[in-house]
C-alpha positions as CSV (number, residue, x, y, z in Angstrom):
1,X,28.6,12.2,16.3
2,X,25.6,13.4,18.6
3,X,22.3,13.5,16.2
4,X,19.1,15.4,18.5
5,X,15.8,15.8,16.6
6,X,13.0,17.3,17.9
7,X,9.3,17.2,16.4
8,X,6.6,19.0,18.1
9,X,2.7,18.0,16.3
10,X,0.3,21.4,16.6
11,X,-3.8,21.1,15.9
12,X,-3.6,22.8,12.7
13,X,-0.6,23.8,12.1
14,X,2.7,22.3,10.6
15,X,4.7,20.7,12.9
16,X,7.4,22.1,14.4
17,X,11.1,21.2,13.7
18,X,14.3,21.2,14.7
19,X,17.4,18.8,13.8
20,X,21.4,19.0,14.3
21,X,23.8,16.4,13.5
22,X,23.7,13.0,11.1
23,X,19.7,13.7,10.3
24,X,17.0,16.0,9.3
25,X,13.3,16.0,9.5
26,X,11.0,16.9,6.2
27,X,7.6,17.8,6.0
28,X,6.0,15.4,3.6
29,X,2.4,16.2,4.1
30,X,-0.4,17.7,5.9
31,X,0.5,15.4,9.2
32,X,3.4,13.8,7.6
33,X,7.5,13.9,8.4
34,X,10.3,12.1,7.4
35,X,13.3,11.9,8.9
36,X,16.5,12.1,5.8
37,X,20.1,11.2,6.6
38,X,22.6,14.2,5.7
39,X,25.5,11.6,7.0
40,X,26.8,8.6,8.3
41,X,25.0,7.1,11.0
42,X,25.2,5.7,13.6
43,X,28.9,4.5,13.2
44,X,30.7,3.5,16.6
45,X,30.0,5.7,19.3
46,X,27.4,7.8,17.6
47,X,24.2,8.5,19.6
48,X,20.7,9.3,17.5
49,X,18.2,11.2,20.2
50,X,14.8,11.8,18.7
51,X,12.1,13.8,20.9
52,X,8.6,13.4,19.4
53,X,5.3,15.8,21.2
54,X,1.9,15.1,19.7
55,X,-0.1,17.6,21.4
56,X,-3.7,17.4,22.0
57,X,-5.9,16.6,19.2
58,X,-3.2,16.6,17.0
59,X,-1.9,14.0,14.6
60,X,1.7,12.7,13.3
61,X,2.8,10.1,11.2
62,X,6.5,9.6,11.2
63,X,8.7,8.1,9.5
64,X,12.1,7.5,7.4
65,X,13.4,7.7,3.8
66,X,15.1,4.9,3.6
67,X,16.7,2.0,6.2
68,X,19.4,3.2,9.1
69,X,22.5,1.2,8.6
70,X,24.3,0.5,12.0
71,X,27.9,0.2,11.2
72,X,31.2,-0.4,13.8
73,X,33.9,2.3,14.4
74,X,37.7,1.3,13.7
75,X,37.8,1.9,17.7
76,X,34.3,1.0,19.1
77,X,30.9,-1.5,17.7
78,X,28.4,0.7,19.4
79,X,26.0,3.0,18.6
80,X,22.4,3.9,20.1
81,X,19.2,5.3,19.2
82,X,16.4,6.9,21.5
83,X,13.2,7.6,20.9
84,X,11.4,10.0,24.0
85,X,7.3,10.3,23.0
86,X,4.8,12.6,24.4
87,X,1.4,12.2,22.7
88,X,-1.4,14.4,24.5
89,X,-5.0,14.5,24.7
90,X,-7.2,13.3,21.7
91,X,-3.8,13.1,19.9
92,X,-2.8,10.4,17.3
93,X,0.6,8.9,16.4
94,X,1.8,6.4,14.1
95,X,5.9,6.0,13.8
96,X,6.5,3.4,11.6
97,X,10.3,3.7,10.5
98,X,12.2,1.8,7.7
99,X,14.0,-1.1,9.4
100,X,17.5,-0.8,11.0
101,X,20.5,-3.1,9.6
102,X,23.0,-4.1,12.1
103,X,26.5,-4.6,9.7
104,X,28.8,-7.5,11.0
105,X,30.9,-6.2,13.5
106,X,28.1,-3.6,15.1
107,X,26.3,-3.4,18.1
108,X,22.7,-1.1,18.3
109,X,21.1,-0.4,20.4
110,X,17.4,1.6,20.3
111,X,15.3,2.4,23.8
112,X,11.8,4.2,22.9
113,X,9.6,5.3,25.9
114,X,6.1,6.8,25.3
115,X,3.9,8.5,27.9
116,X,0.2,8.8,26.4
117,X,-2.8,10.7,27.7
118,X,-5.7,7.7,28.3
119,X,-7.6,9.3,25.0
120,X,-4.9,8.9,22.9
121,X,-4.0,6.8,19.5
122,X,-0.6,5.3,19.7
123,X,0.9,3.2,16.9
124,X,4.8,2.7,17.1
125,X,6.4,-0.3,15.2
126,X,10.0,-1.4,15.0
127,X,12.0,-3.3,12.4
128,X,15.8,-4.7,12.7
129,X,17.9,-7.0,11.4
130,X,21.0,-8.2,11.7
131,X,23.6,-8.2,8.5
132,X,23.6,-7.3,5.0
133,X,23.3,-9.6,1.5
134,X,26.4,-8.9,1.0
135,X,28.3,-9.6,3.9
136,X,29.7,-13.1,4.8
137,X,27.8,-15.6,7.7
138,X,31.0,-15.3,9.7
139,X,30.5,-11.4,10.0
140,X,26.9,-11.3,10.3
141,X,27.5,-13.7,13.1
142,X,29.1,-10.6,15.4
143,X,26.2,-8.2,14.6
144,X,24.2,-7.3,17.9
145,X,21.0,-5.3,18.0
146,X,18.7,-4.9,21.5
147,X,15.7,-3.1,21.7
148,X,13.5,-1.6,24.9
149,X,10.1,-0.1,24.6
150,X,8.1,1.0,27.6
151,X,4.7,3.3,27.4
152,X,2.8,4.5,30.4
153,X,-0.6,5.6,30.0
154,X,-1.7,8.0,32.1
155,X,0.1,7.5,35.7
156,X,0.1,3.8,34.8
157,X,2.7,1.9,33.4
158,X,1.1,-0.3,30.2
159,X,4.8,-2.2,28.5
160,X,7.7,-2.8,29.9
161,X,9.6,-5.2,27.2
162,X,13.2,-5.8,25.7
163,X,14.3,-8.3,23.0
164,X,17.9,-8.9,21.7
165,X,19.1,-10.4,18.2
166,X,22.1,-11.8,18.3
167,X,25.0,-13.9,20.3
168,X,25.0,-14.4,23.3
169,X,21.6,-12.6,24.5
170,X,20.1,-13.0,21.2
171,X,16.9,-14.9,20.0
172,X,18.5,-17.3,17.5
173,X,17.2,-15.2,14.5
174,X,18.5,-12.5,12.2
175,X,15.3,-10.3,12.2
176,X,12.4,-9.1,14.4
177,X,9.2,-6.3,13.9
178,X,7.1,-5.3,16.2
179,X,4.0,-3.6,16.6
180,X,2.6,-2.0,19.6
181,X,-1.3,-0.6,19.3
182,X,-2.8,1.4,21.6
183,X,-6.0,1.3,22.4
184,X,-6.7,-2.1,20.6
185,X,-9.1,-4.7,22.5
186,X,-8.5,-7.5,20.3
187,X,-7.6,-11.0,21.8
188,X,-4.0,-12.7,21.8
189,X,-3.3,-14.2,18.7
190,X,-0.3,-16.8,17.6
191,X,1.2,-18.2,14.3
192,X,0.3,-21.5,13.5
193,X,3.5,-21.4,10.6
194,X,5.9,-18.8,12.1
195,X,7.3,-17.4,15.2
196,X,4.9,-14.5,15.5
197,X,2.2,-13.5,18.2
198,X,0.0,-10.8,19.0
199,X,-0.1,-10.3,22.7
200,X,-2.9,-8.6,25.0
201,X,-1.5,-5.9,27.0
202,X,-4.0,-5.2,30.2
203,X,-5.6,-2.0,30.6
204,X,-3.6,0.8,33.2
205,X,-5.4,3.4,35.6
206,X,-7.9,4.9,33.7
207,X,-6.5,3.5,30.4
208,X,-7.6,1.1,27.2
209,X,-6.5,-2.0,26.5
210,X,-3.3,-2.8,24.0
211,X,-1.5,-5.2,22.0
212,X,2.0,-5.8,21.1
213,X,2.7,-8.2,17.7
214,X,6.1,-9.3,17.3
215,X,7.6,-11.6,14.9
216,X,10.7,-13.5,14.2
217,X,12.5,-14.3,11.4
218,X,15.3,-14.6,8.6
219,X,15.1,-10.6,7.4
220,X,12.9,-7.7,8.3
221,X,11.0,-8.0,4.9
222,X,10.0,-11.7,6.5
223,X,9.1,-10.3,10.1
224,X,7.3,-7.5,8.5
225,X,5.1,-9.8,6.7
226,X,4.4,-11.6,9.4
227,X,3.7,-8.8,11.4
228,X,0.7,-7.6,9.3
229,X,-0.4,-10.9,8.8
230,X,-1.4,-10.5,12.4
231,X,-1.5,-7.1,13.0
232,X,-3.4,-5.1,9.8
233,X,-5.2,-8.7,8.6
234,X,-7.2,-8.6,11.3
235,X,-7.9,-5.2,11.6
236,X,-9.1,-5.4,8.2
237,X,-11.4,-8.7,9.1
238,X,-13.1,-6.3,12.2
């Protein structure tokens, strides 16, 4: 199954939507959408191809119902997600979806890539993990999940990063967030308990500064935590 969504933020106005395949996109409030799934997906071979425009001065927070369960085909493991952003002058977006669950047996894979005017906001985190509660070691052991996110800013590319969970590329751990904040000046920052950090990303052509938390861990409500430890703790402490 092919799944394309497309979500197009207006100044003062509703956003715009439009949605075929495995998911549909509800208004939720003034600046507000989440995405709902009408069926199974992704199974094996399913693609999910989300296209998100925050044009300028307007604002978007988007997000999901519930978790995206990645599960394998009887023919074929994998299944991918993609996330194309466009967020214009003045405009603000935060995405912060409910984390994805790689089943035993699967292989996901997600690639988002943002292009931002310099006077943007940008928030965009990421949550995965790989296996259910219920499932056995053995079959969590042959869930994959790999992630890309790039954003240029401007004409200047700001992130260019890729992290895999899972054997044989994997991290050695089951979960990872992340959370990448634009503009954010704050300095590098690293667990002193956990494998988390918040990293400084430099400042492109005519661009602000950023920073990118990410965290690893046993399950994506343990990443997550750590995440905001490092992420929303300190904004709070500015």
């Amino acid at each position: 199954m092919r799944t394309q969504i497309e979500i197009v933020a207006v100044r003062g106005r509703s956003p715009r939507v439009a949605a075929v395949g495995g998911l549909a996109a509800r208004q939720t409030g003034v600046e507000t959408v989440h995405l709902i799934s009408t069926a199974a997906t992704p199974l094996g071979g399913d693609t999910i191809d989300v296209r998100v425009v925050v044009e300028a001065g307007a604002s978007l927070h988007l997000t999901t119902v519930a978790a995206t369960l990645a599960l394998p085909a009887r023919n074929r493991p994998d299944s991918g997600m993609t996330w194309d952003i466009e967020v214009g002058a003045g405009g603000r977006l935060h995405l912060d979806p409910q984390p994805t669950v790689v089943a035993g047996g699967a292989d996901h894979r997600t690639s988002t890539a943002i292009v931002a005017d310099p006077s943007a906001t940008v928030i965009v985190a990421e949550h995965a993990q790989l296996g259910r509660s219920v499932e056995r070691a053995e079959d969590v052991e042959r869930a994959r999940w790999q992630g890309a996110l790039r954003m240029d800013v401007g004409d200047g590319p700001l992130l260019r990063h890729r992290l895999g969970l899972g054997d044989p590329a994997g991290s050695g751990h089951r979960a990872v967030s992340s959370v990448l904040r634009y503009p954010d000046a704050r300095e590098a920052a690293v667990s002193e308990v956990a494998y988390a950090t918040r990293l400084e990303l430099a400042a492109p052509d005519q661009g602000s500064p950023a920073t990118l938390t990410t965290a690893l861990g046993s399950s994506a409500q343990h990443t997550r935590s750590l995440a905001d430890d490092l992420d929303l703790a300190a904004l709070a402490a500015r």
